[in-house]
ZADO-1210 file (C-alpha; in nm, 4 decimals, padded with zeros to 6 digits):
<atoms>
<atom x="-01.4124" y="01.3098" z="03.1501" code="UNK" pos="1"/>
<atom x="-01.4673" y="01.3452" z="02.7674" code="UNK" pos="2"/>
<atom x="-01.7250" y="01.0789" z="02.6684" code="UNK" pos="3"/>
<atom x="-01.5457" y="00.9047" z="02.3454" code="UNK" pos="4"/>
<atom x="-01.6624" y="00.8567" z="02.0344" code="UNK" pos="5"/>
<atom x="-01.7322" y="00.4961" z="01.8766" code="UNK" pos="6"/>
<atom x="-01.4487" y="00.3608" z="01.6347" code="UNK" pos="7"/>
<atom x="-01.4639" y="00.5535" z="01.3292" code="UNK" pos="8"/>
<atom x="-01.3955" y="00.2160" z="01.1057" code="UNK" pos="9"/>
<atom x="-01.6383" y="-00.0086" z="01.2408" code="UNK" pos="10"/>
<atom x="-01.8468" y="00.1751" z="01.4497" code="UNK" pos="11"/>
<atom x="-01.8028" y="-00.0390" z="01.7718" code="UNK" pos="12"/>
<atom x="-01.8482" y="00.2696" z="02.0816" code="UNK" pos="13"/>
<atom x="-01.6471" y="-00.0076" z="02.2975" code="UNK" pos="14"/>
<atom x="-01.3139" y="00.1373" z="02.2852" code="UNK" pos="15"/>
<atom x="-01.0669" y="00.0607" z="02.5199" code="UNK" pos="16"/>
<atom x="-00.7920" y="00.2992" z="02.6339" code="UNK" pos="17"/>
<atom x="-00.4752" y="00.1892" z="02.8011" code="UNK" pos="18"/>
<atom x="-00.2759" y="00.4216" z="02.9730" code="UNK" pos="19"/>
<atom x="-00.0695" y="00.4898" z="03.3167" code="UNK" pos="20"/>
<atom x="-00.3856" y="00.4192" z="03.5074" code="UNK" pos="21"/>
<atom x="-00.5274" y="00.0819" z="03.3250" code="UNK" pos="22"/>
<atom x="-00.5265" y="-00.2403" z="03.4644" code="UNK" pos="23"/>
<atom x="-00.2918" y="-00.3844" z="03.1661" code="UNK" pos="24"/>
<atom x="-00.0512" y="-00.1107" z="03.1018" code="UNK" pos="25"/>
<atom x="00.2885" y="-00.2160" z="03.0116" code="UNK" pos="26"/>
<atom x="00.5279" y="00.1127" z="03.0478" code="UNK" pos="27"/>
<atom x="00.8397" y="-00.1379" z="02.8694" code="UNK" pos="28"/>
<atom x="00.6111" y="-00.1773" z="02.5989" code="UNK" pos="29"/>
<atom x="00.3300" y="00.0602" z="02.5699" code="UNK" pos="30"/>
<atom x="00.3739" y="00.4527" z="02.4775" code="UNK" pos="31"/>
<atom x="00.1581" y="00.6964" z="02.7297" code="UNK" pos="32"/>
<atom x="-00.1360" y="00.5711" z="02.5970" code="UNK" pos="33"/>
<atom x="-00.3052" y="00.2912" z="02.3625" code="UNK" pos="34"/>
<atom x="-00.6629" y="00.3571" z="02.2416" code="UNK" pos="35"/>
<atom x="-00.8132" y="00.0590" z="02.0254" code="UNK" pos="36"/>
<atom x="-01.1199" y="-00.0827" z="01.9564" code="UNK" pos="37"/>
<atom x="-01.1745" y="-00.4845" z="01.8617" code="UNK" pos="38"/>
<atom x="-01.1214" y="-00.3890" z="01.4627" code="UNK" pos="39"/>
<atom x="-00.7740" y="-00.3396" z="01.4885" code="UNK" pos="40"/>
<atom x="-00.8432" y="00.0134" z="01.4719" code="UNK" pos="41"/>
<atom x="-00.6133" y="00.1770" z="01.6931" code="UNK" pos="42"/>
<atom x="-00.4806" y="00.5232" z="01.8010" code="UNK" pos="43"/>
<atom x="-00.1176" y="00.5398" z="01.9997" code="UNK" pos="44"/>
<atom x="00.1071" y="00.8197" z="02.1433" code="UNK" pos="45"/>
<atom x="00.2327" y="01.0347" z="02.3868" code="UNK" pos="46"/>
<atom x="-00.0591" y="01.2991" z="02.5227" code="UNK" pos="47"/>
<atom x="-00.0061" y="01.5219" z="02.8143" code="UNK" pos="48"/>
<atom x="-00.3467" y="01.3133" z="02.9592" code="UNK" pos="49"/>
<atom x="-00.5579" y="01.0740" z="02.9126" code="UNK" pos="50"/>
<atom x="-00.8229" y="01.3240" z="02.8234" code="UNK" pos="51"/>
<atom x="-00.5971" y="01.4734" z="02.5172" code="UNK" pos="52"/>
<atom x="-00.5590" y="01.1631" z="02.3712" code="UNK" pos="53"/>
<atom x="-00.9218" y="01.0791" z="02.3585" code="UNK" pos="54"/>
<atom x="-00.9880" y="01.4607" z="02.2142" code="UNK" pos="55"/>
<atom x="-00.7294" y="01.3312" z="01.9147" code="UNK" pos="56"/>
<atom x="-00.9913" y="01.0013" z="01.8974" code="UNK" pos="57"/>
<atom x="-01.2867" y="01.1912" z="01.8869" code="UNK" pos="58"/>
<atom x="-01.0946" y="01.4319" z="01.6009" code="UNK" pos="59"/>
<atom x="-01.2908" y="01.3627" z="01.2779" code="UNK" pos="60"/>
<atom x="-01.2513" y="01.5609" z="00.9660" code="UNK" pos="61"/>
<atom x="-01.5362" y="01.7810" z="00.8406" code="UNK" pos="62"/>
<atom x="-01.5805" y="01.5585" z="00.5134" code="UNK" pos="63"/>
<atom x="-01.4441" y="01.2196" z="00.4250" code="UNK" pos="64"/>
<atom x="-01.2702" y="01.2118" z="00.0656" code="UNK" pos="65"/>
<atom x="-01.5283" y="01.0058" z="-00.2165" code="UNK" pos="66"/>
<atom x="-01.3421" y="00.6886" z="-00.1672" code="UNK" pos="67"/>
<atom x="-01.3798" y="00.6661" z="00.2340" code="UNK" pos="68"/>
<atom x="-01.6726" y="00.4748" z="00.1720" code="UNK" pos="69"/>
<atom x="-01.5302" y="00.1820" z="00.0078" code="UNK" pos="70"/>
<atom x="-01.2086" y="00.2021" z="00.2271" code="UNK" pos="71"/>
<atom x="-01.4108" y="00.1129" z="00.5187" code="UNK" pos="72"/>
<atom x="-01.6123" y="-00.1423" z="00.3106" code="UNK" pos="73"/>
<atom x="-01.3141" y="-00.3237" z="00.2515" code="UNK" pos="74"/>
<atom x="-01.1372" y="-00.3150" z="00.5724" code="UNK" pos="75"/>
<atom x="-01.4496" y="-00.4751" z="00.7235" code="UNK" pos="76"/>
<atom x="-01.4679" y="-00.7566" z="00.4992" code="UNK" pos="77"/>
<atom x="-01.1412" y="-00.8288" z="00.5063" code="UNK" pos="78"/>
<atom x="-01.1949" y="-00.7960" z="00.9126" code="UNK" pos="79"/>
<atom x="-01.4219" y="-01.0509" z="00.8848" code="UNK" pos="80"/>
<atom x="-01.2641" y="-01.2669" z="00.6938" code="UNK" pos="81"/>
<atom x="-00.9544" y="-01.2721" z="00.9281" code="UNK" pos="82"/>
<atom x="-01.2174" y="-01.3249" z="01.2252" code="UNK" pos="83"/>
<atom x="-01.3864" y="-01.6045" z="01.0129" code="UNK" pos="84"/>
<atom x="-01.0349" y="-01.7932" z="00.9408" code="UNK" pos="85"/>
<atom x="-00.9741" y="-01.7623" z="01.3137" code="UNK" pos="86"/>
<atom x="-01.2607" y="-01.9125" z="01.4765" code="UNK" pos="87"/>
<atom x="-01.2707" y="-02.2142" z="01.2055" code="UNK" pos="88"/>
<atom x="-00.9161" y="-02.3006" z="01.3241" code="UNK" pos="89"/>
<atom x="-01.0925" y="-02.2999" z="01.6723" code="UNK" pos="90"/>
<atom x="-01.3293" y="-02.5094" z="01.5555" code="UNK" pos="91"/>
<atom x="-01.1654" y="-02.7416" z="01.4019" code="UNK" pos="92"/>
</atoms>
């Protein structure tokens, strides 16, 4: 099996796919496979196996454009900010 690559966002390497063979696979409501990571990053379609849709999340272009950078910067701190919001309502 292809080893997968950590989340390309956030850099979390505990991905989860959900396909056919997963414990929580919902064929209603799911496509053939779901592969996300705890970022919200997430990857979905319909691969002829499990191991062609983690070659498409492994796929990473040769260069990211200038502004990549700050893309990412952002979508973590907002991220966070949606985490933070959360667990204060827990808290509360």
């Amino acid at each position: 099996m292809n080893e997968m690559l950590p989340c390309p966002f956030c850099g979390n390497d505990q991905v989860e796919v959900l396909d056919a063979d997963s414990e929580y696979y919902v064929p209603a409501v799911m496509s053939a496979c779901l592969i996300q990571c705890e970022c919200g990053c997430a990857l979905q379609g319909k691969w002829e196996s499990r191991e062609a849709a983690i070659n498409r999340w492994n796929a990473r272009p040769e260069t990211w454009p200038e502004w990549t950078d700050a893309v990412i910067a952002k979508i973590k701190a907002r991220g966070q900010e949606l985490f933070d919001r959360l667990h204060e309502k827990d808290m509360a």
